[in-house]
N, C-alpha and C positions, 0 to 999 in steps of 0.2 A: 309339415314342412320337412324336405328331407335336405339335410346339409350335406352334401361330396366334399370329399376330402379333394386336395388336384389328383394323388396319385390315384383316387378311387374314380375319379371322370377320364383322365389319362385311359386306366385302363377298358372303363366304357368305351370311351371313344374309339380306342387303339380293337376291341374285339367288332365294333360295328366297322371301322373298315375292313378287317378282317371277312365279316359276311360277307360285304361287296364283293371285297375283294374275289371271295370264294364262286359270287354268281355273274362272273363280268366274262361275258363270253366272248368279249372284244379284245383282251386283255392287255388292257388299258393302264390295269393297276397292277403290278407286280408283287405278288403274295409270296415268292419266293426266298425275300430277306424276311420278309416277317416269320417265316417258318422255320429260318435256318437254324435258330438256336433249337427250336424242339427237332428239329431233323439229324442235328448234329449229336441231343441226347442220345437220341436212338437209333444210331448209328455208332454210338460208342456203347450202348445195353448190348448191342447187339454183336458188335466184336469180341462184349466181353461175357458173353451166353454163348460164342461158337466156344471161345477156349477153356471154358467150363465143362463142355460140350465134349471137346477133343478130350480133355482129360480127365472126363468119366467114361468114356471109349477103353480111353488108352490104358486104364485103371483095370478095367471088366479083361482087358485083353490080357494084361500081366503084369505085375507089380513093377517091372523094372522098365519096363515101359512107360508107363505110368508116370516113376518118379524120374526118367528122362526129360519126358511131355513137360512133367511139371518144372522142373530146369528151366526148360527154356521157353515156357510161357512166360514169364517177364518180359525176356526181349521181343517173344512175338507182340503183348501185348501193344510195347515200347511204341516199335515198328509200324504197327497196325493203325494205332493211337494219332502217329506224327504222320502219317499218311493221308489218312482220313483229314486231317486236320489244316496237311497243304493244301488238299483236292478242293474243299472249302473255303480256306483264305483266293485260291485260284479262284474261283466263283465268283466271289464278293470281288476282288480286284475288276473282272471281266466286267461286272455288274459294275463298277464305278468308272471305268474306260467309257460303256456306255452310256452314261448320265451325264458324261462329260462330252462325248461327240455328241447329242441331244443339244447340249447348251452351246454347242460350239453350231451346230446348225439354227441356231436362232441369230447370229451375230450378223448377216448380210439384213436382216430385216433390223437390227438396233442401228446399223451402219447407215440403214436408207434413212433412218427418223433421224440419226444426225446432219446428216448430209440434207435433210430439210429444215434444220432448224438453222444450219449453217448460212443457208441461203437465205431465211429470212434475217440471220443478224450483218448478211453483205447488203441485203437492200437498206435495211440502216444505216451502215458503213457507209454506203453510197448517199445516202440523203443526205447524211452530215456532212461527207466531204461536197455537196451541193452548193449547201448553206455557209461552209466555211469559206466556198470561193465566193459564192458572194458578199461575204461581210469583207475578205482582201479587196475585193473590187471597190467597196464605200472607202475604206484604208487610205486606198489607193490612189482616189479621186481627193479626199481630205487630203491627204500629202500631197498633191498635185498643186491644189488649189492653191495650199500653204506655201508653199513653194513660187506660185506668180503671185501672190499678195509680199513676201517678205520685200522684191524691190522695190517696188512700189509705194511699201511703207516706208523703208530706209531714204530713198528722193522725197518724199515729202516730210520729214523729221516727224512721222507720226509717233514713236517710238521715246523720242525726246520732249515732245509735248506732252504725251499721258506721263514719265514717270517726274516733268519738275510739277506739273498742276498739282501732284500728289504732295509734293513737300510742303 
């Protein structure tokens, strides 16, 4: 029996869409956030292996050279560093703009299934307001009714006979 931990299936899982992701020649699945963190390591290894680079050059060329380079590779690297780093957040923004018109191209189809459930709670609507003109119509008749019995009752003292029988 072998027990996973979540983060130990997490990351199963997370490298098996990875594979897909890798053989999806439709591309369907976008492997390009999932990579960005290791894209983004070695893309900063690698700015900071050129200014290594430069200033073992600039070293070999001449001491004072050298310790110029070296000056002011900090702020290259600074520079190079915060660059890198907008061009990336610009990505991933661009990349969530998209996810966003995607979900925003699904809303005429969520609009139509309301707009169909809409219609079936009018045809309800409408059957009650059916039903309820016909119960005003019985209402209506009853108080009608009531209405040519009350003379009829009061000329013949029906009203005075049921309540002295009572006492």
């Amino acid at each position: 029996m072998s027990a996973q931990t979540p983060a130990t299936s997490g990351f199963v899982r997370g490298f098996h869409n990875f594979g897909k992701g890798l053989i999806d020649f439709r591309f369907n699945q976008y492997l390009s956030m999932q990579l960005l963190p290791v894209f983004y390591a070695l893309l900063l290894l690698g700015i900071l292996g050129f200014f290594v680079a430069l200033n073992a050059v600039a070293f070999w060329f001449s001491s004072l050279v050298g310790l110029a380079t070296l000056t002011i590779t900090p702020f290259g690297l600074l520079i190079a560093f915060a660059v890198t780093r907008a061009a990336l957040e610009f990505l991933v923004m661009a990349y969530r703009i998209m996810e966003t018109v995607q979900r925003m191209d699904r809303i005429p189809q969520q609009v139509d299934n309301l707009n169909s459930k809409v219609d079936g709670i009018s045809e309800h609507v409408h059957s009650f307001e059916i039903q309820i003109g016909q119960i005003q119509r019985q209402v209506d008749d009853v108080t009608h009714s009531i209405a040519f019995l009350k003379p009829i009752s009061v000329i013949g003292g029906l009203p005075g006979k049921l309540f002295r029988g009572r006492k």
